[in-house]
C-alpha positions in Angstrom: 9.8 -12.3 4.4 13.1 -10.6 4.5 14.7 -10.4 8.0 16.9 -8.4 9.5 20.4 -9.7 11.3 19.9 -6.7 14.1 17.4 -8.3 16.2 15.0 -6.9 18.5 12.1 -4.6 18.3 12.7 -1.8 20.5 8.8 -1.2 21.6 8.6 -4.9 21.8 9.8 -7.4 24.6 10.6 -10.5 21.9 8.2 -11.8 19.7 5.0 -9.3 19.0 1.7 -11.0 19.7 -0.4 -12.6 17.3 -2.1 -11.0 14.7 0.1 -8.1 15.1 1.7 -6.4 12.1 5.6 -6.6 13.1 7.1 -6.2 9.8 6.6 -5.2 6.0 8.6 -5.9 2.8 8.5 -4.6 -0.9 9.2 -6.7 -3.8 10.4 -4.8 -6.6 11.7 -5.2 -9.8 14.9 -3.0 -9.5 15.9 -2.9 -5.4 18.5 -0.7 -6.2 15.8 1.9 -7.5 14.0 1.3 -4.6 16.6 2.3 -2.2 17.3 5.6 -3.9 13.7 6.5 -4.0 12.9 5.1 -0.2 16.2 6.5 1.1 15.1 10.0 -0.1 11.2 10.1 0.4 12.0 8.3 4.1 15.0 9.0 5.2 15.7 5.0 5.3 19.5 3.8 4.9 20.3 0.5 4.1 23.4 -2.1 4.6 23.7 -6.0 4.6 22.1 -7.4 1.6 20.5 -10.8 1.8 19.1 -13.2 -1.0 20.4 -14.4 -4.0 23.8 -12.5 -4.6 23.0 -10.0 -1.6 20.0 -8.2 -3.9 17.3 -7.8 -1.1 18.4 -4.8 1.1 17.1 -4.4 4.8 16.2 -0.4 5.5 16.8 1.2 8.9 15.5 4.3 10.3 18.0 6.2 12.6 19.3 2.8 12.7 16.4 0.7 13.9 15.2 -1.6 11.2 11.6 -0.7 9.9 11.0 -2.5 6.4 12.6 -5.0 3.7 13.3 -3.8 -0.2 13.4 -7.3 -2.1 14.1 -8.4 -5.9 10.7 -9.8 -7.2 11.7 -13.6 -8.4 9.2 -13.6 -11.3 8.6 -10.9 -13.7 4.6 -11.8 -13.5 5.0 -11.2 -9.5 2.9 -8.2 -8.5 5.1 -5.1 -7.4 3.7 -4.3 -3.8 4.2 -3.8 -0.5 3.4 -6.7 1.8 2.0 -6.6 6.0 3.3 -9.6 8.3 1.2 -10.8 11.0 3.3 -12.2 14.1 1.8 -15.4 15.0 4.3 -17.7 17.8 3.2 -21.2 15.7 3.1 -20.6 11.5 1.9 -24.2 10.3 -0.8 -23.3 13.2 -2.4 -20.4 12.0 -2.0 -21.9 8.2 -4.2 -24.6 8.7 -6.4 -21.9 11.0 -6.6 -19.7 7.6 -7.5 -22.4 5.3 -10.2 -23.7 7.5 -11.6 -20.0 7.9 -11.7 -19.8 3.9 -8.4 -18.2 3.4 -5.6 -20.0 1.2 -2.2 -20.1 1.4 0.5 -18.9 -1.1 3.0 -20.0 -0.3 3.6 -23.1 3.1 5.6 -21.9 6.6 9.2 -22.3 5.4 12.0 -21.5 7.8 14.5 -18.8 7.4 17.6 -19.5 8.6 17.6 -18.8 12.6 15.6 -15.6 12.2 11.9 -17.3 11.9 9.6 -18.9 9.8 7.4 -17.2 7.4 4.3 -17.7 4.5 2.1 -16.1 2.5 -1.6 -16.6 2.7 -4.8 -14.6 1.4 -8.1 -14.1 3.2 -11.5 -15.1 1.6 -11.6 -12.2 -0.6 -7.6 -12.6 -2.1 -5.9 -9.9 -0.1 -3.1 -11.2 0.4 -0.6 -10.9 3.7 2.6 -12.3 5.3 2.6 -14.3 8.9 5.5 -14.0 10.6 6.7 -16.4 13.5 10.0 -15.3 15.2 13.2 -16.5 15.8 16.2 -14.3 16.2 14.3 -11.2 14.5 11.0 -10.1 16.0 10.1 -7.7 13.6 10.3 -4.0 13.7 13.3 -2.2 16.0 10.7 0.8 15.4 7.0 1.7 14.6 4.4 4.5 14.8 7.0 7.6 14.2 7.6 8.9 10.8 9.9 7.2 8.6 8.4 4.0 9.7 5.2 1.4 9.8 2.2 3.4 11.7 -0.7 1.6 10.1 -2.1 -1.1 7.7 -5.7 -0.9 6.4 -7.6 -3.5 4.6 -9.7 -2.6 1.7 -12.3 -5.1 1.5 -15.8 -5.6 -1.0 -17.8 -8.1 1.3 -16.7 -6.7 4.6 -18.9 -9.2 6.7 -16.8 -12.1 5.3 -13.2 -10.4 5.9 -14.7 -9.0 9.6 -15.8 -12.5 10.7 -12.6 -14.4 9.3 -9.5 -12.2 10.8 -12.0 -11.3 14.2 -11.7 -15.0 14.4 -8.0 -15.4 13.1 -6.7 -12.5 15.3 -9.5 -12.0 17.7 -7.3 -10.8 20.8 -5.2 -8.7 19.2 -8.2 -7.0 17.2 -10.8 -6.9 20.3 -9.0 -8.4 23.3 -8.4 -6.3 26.7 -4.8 -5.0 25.8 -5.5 -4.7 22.0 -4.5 -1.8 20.4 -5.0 -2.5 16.5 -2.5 -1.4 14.4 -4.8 -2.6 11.2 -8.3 -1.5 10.4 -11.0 -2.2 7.7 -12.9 0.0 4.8 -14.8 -0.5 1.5 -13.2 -0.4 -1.4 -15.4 2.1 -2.7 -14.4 4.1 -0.1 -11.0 5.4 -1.5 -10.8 3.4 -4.3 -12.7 2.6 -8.3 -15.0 -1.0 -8.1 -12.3 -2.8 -10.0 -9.5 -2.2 -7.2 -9.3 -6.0 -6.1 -8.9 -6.2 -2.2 -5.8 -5.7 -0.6 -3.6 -4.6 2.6 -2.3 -1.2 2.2 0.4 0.0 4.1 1.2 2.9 6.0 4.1 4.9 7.0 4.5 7.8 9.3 5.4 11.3 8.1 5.5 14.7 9.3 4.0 16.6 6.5 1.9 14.7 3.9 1.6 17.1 1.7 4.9 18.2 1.7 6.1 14.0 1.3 3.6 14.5 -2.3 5.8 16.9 -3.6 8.9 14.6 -3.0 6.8 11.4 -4.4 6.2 13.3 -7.6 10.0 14.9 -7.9 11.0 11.1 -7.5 9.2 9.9 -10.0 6.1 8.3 -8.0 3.0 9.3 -8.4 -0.3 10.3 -6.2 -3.0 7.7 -6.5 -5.5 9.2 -4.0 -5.0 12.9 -2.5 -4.7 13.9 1.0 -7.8 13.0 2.8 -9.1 12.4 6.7 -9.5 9.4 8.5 -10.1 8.6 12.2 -6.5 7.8 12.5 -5.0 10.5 10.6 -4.3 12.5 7.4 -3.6 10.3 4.5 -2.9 10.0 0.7 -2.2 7.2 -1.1 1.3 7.6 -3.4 2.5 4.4 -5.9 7.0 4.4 -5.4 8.8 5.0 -8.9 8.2 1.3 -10.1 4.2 0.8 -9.5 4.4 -0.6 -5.3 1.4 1.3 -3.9 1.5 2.6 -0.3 0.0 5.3 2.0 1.6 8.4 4.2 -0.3 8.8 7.3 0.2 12.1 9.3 -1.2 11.6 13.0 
């Protein structure tokens, strides 16, 4: 997970609780593309690089940071946009997942002072980040456009993925102050039978349709057209290099 050195989230009093999306990052093959194509279809800036050499960029929103552009380290990588779940213990909920029937990608492994991050995938292989805070809780903003609003979980065997993250995240999916930021569909419900399952992301906009015109004029393309949901008007767009993601209008 890239992190950003401007800490805190501003609709969040330190860390966000667990099973909480508090961050997202796309690993790209070209992040210099990406910040061209994300700067204009968003209005995202970008400064302090971080990584090998500076490559990975951090993006802001009105000067809040909201997301993380990031080289892919191996050609074979997938190009795609990745959730983070907060969780306040990272080895924890690892050995939670792989007891549940998840796996893990890649171990807890500290960054610097900012937090500790992995990469794990459910029963099905979707695969998602976990995020345990140090000096950067995660997003400065959320739920406006030009930033994360939603992340929803395209499943085939939705009895096994509802039982494992009700169980992994049960509080912040069903507890008294929950208000999920992360829901749950078929595959078939938006996408053809051999779509494997996966997190797709959302971001915020004002005017999906007109945000189409702009994904196509920057050399994206529409995957699924505009369409209603019980949390909003949404299409699903691929970026100018392949990374799939959705534009929600609420």
């Amino acid at each position: 997970m890239a992190v950003s050195p401007a800490s805190g989230a501003s609709d969040a009093s330190g860390a966000f609780p667990e099973g909480v999306p508090c961050w997202v990052e796309a690993q790209l093959p070209d992040v210099e593309a990406g910040r061209r194509f994300y700067g204009e279809l968003f209005g995202w800036t970008f400064g302090e690089g971080f990584g090998p050499a500076g490559t990975g960029v951090w993006a802001r929103h009105r000067g809040e940071p909201v997301a993380a552009l990031a080289p892919k380290g191996d050609g074979r990588m997938p190009t795609v946009w990745t959730v983070y779940f907060a969780t306040p213990d990272a080895a924890a909920l690892a050995a939670r997942i792989t007891t549940a029937g998840g796996g893990l990608i890649t171990a807890p492994t500290p960054v610097g002072s900012f937090g500790t991050t992995a990469l794990a995938t459910d029963p099905e292989g979707a695969v998602f980040g976990l995020w345990q805070a140090g000096d950067h809780p995660g997003f400065g903003k959320r739920h406006v456009p030009g930033s994360f609003c939603w992340a929803e979980l395209y499943a085939r065997d939705t009895w096994v993925v509802d039982a494992f993250y009700g169980a992994l995240f049960h509080d912040a999916l069903f507890g008294a102050d929950a208000s999920p930021d992360v829901g749950r569909a078929p595959v078939l419900d938006v996408f053809p039978a051999e779509m494997p399952p996966h997190f797709l992301v959302h971001f915020g906009v004002e005017d999906v349709e007109a945000v189409l015109g702009t994904v196509n004029r920057l050399g994206g393309r529409v995957q699924v057209p505009a369409f209603d949901t019980s949390y909003g008007k949404v299409a699903v767009v691929t970026d100018n290099q392949g990374a799939s993601f959705a534009v929600i209008q609420r």
